[in-house]
N, C-alpha and C positions, 0 to 999 in steps of 0.2 A: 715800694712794694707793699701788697697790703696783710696784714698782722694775720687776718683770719680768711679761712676761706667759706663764703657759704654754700660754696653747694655740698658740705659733709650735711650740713643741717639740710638741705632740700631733696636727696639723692634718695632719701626711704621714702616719699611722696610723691603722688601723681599731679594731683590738684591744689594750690595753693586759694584756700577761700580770699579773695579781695573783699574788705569788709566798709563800707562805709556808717559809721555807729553814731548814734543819736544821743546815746546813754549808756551809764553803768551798765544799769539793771537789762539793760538786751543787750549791751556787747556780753557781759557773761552768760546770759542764756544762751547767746548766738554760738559762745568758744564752746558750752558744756554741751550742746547738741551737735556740733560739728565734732568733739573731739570724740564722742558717744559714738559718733557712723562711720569713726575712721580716719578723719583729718586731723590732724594734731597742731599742723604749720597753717597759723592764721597770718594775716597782713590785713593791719587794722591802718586802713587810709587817714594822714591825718589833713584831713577834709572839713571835720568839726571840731567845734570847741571841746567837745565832751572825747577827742581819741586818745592824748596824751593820760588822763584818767584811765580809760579802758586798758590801755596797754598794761598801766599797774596794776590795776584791780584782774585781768585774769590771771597773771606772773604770779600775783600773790595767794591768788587762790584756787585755781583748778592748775593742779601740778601736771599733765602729762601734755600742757598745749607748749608752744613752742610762737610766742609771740613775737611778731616784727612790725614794724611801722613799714608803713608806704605812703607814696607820694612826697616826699623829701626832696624839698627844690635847694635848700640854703645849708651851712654848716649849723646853723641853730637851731634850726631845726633836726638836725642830727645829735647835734649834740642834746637836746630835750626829749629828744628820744631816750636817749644813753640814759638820762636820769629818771626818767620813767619805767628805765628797766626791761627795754627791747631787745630781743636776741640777736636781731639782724634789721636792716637799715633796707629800703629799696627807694630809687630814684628812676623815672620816667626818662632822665637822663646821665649823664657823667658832665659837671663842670670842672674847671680848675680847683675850685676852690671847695667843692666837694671831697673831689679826688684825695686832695689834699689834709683835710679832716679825716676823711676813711683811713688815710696811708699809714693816721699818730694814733688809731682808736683800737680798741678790743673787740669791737663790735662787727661782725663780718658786714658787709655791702655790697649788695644788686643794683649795681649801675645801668641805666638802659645805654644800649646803642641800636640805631635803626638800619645807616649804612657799611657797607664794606672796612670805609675808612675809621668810621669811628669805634669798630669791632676793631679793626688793627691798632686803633691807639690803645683802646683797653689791654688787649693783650698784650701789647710794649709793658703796660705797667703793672702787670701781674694778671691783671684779670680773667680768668676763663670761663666764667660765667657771668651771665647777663642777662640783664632782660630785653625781652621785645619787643615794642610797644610802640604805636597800638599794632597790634598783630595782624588783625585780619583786613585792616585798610591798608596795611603797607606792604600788602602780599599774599600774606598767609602761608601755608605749606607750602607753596611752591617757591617761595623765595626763600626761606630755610632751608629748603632742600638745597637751593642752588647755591648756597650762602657754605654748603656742608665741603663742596669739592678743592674750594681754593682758600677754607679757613676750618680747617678738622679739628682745630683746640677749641673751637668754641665755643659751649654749652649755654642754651636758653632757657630761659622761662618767660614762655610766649605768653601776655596779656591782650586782653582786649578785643571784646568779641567773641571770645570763644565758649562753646558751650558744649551740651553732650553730646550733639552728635560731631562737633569737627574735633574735640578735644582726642580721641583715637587717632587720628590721621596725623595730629601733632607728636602727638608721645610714639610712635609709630619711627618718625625719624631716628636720628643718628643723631643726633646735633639737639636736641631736646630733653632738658631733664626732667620739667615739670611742665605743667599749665597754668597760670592763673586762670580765675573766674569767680562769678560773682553769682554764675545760675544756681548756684546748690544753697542759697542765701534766695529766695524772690521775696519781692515786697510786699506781696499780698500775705508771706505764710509768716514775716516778721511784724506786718502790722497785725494779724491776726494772734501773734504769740503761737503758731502751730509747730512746737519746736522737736514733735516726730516727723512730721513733714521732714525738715529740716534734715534730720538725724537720717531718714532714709535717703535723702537725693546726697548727702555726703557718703553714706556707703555705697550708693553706686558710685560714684564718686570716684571713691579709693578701689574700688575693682578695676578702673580704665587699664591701667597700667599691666595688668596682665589679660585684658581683652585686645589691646594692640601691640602684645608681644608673637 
């Protein structure tokens, strides 16, 4: 069974920013402008060389974020998380041997599952929360929805593809706690360093959640 649950940590948020980081010096602009419009719970993809560093360096220095690694295929990489000081773990999927590390750690973990069966194994072994992934290729709303009537314990955090106009229609469900996404982050406004830009599409952002109440 597993040690921690995350969705205490994801239940106060709508939007979980998906971050893919280049650097120190803009993952911390990137958490200080998101946490500034509202979002607090970052998922810093480790994608690059440079995420393991970022995960420390915001943890250590802008107090009110709530840092998690993503993309976590292997237990070493979970566990390099752990010591880089990540609040929570997310994986694209659930292995064995993920499973397995998550079941002995402190560290709460978003395991994906896409189909039916693999939402029932997760909740065999604790899990009631999950993520989606990818979300809008493998359905979208309508399959969450349908996913709600013959499996009611099991709570998403749908990734992938989603942006501000579907992300209402997602938090709208029953079976939904959060959304990932990556639109309140574009490329143009972090290669530009526009980190009000930023700071405003995260506050809209954080209002979803009571515009599809």
């Amino acid at each position: 069974m597993p040690r921690s649950d995350v969705s205490t940590l994801l239940a106060g948020t709508a939007v979980v920013p998906v971050l893919v980081v280049e650097s120190v010096d803009t993952g911390l602009a990137l958490a200080r402008a998101l946490v500034a419009g509202g979002l607090s719970v970052l998922e810093i993809t480790l994608r690059t060389p440079a995420a393991l560093a970022v995960i420390r360096a915001i943890g250590r220095e802008i107090e009110r974020a709530v840092v998690g690694a993503g993309t976590v295929l292997h237990p070493e990489q979970y566990r390099a998380a752990e010591q880089a000081g990540a609040r929570f773990v997310v994986s694209p999927g659930a292995t064995e041997s993920l499973l397995a590390h998550a079941e002995a750690s402190e560290t709460p973990f978003l395991p994906g599952a896409l189909t039916s069966s693999e939402v029932m194994t997760l909740l065999e072994r604790g899990y009631s929360c999950m993520k989606f992934f990818p979300a809008e290729a493998a359905g979208g709303v309508a399959y969450l929805k349908a996913l709600a009537e013959p499996l009611p314990e099991a709570r998403f955090c749908p990734t992938g593809g989603i942006d501000a106009e579907s992300a209402p229609r997602y938090l709208a469900l029953s079976n939904v706690l959060c959304v990932g996404g990556s639109w309140v982050v574009p490329r143009d406004a972090v290669a530009a360093g526009d980190w009000p830009r930023v700071t405003a599409l995260a506050r809209a952002a954080a209002a979803l959640r009571g515009a599809a109440e």
